[in-house]
N, C-alpha and C positions, 0 to 999 in steps of 0.2 A: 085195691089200695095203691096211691100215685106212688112211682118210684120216686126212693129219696137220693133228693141230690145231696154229694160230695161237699162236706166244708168249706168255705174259700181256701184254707189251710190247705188241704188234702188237694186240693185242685192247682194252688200253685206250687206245691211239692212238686210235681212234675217238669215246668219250666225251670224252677232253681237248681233241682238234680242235675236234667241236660247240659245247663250254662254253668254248671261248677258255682253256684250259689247267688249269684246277682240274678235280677230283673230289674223289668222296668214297671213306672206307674202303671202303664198301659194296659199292661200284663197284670199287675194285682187289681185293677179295677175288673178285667175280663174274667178274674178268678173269684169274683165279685164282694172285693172290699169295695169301700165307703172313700169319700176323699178324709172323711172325718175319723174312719176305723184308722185308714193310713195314718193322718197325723197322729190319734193315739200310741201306736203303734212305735212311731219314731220318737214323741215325746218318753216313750215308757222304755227304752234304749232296748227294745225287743229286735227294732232294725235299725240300720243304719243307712245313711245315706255316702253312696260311693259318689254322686256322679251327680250334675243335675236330671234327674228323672229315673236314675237308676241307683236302686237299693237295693240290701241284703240283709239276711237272717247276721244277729249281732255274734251268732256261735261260730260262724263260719273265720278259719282265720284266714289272714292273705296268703295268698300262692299266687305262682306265674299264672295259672289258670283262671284260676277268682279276679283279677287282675285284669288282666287281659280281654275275659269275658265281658267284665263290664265295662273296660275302655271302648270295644268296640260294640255293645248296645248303647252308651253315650254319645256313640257318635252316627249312628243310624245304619239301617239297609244296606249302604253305599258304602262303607266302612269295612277295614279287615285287618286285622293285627300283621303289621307287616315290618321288616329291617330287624334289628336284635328281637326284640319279640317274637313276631314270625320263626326265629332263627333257634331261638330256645325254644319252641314248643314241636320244631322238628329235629329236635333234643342234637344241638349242634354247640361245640362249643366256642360262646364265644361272650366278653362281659355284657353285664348286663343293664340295660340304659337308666339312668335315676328314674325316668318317667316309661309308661309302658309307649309305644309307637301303633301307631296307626295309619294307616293310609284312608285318603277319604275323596272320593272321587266330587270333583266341582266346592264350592263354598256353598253347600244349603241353608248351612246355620251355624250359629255362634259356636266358637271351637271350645270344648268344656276344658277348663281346669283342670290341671295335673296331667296333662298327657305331652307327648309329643308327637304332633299331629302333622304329616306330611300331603300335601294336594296335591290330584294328580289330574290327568282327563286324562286317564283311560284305565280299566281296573278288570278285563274282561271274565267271562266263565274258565278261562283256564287258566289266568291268572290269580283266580283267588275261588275257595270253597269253604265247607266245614269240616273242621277236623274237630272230632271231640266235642262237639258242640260249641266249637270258636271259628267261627269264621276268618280265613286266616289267609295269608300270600301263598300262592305254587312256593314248592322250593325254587324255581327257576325264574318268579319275581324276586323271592325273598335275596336268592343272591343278585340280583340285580340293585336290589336295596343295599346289600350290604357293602356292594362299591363303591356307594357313598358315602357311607360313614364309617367303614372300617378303614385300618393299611393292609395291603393287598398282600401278607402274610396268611391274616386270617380269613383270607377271604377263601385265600386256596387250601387252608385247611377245610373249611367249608362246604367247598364243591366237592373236594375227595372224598369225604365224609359221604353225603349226597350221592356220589357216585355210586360209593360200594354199596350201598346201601337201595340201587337202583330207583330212585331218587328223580336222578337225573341222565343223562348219554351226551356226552359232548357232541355229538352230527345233530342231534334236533336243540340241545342250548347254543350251537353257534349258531345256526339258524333263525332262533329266535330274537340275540344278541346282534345278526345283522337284521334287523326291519326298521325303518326307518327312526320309530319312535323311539327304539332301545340306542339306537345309536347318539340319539342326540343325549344321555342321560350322562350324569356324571358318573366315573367311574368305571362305564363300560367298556371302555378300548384296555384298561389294565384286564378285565375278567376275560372280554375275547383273546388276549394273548395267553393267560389261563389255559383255555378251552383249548386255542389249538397246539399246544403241547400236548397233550393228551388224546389229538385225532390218531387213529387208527392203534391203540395202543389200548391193554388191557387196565382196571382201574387199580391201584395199590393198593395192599391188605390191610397199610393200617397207618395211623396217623403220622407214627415216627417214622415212617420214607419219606412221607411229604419232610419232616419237618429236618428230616435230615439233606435231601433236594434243595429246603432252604438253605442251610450254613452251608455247604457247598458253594450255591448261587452265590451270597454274601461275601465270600470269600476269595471268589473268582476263578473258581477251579472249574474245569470243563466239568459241564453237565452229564449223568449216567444217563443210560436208557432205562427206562421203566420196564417191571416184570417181563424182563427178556428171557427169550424163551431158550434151552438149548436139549439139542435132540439127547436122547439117551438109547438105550437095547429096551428101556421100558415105558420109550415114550414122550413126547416134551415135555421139560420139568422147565420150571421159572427161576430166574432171579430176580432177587426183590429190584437191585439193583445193578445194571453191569457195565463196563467200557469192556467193549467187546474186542477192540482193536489191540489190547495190551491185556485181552483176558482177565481182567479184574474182576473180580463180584465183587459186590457189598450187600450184608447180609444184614439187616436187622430182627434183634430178640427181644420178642414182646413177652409181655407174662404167661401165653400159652406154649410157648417154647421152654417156660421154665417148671411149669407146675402142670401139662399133661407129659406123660410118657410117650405116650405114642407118635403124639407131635414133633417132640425132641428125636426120637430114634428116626420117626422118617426125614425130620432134616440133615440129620447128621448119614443118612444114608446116600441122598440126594446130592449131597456135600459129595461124599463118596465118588459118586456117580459123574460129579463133573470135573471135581478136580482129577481126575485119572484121564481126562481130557487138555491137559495142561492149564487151565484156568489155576488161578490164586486167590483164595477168599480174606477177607477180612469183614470183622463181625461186630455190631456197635448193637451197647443197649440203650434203652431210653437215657439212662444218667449220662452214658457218654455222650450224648447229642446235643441235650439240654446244661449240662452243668460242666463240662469240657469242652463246648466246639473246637477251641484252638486244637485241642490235643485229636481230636477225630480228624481235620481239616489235614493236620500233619501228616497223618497215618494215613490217607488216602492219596496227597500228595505225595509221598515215599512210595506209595506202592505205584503209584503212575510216573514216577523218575521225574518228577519237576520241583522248583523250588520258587518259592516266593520272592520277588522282585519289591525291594524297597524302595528302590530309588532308581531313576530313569535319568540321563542324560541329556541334555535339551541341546 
């Protein structure tokens, strides 16, 4: 007895699964619907149509995923969800574009509706692969992308992110960021100066250093050192943040510092450990960073004996 083939149903379950619910015609016809099943099909609101040539099951709701996936089967092969999209899908935060983004190597064909579709000539194997079944930018296009369209706040939250997250290394993205082609893009000389702050330096543990590095920056207070290290009897221990020359830490408390135990007891032990070295700490939580800069800016500049300069004499 011939074996029985699979439904067309049953057989394109498996592309829709992979691609988070879109396909293309190409693909239900190879799953062997009809051009006539098809238009059934879409008349009877069973699918829908995302895209010229690419449709989904009408169950499926939108996500970044569903989205995404079919922006870049709309847009072919050559195609890779890249800049905020890219950016959200290697779960980075940053907003998110009215239109999904794509990149699309050369002009092969009409650019489809609803997207925001970027051209490039060049888009190589390590610049772009599949994640998840979306064909998507490296993180170290994606942030190349996102020096175009973002302000270079969020850019650098981005790459820290990225960083910790082993992502990325600043010695192989400045590297990459000098080659000829990256240099000429827009955006890039703000991310290379990024990068090399961060050479030879461990990556930060967590958003609110970076974004406390910013209102520092903003404010125009000399820059800390990143997770500097300082010897103890049980070994180098880090500071999140330090001016070494006036012994200052700066300490940020994220929420595992307030809700495990053990985390708390080993900072406050560490603490310990280096202020009995003459250092002076002060300790900033997210609220203070985000909903007080002034008041963290002061406190930091008190603890360094400087004061803000209003006015300059010409």
């Amino acid at each position: 007895m011939p074996e029985r083939r699979p439904a067309p149903d049953a057989r394109l379950v498996v592309a829709t699964r992979a691609q988070h619910g879109p396909f293309t015609r190409a693909q239900a016809r190879a799953a062997g619907f009809s051009d006539a099943g098809i238009k059934s099909r879409l008349a009877s609101g069973r699918w829908v149509r995302l895209h010229r040539g690419v449709l989904c099951e009408a169950t499926v709701p939108p996500s970044l995923r569903r989205d995404a996936s079919a922006a870049v089967l709309a847009c072919g092969s050559r195609a890779a969800a890249s800049h905020r999209t890219a950016a959200l899908l290697w779960e980075l935060d940053v907003p998110a574009p009215d239109r999904p983004e794509v990149t699309v190597v050369g002009a092969t064909r009409r650019e489809p509706s609803g997207l925001l579709v970027h051209r490039t000539s060049r888009l190589t194997r390590v610049e772009a692969g599949v994640r998840d079944g979306i064909r998507v930018c490296s993180p170290m296009r994606t942030l190349l992308g996102l020096g175009e369209v973002l302000e270079p706040r969020l850019v650098e939250l981005a790459l820290d992110r990225l960083w910790r997250r082993g992502r990325v290394h600043p010695s192989r993205l400045l590297s990459y960021l000098d080659e000829p082609w990256c240099r000429r893009r827009r955006g890039t000389r703000v991310l290379r100066g990024l990068v090399r702050e961060r050479m030879g330096v461990r990556a930060t543990d967590s958003d609110l250093e970076t974004l406390l590095v910013q209102v520092l920056r903003e404010a125009g207070l000399p820059l800390p050192e990143r997770q500097y290290p300082v010897a103890t009897p049980f070994g180098p221990r880090y500071l999140d943040l330090a001016y070494p020359q006036q012994r200052i830490a700066i300490e940020t408390d994220g929420m595992d510092s307030r809700l495990d135990p053990e985390v708390f007891l080993d900072e406050r032990a560490r603490q310990n450990l280096i202020e009995a070295q003459g250092w002076t700490f002060r300790r900033f939580g997210y609220a203070h960073v985000t909903n007080d800069p002034l008041w963290t800016v002061f406190t930091v500049a008190q603890a360094l004996g400087v004061r803000p300069v209003r006015w300059v004499q010409t």
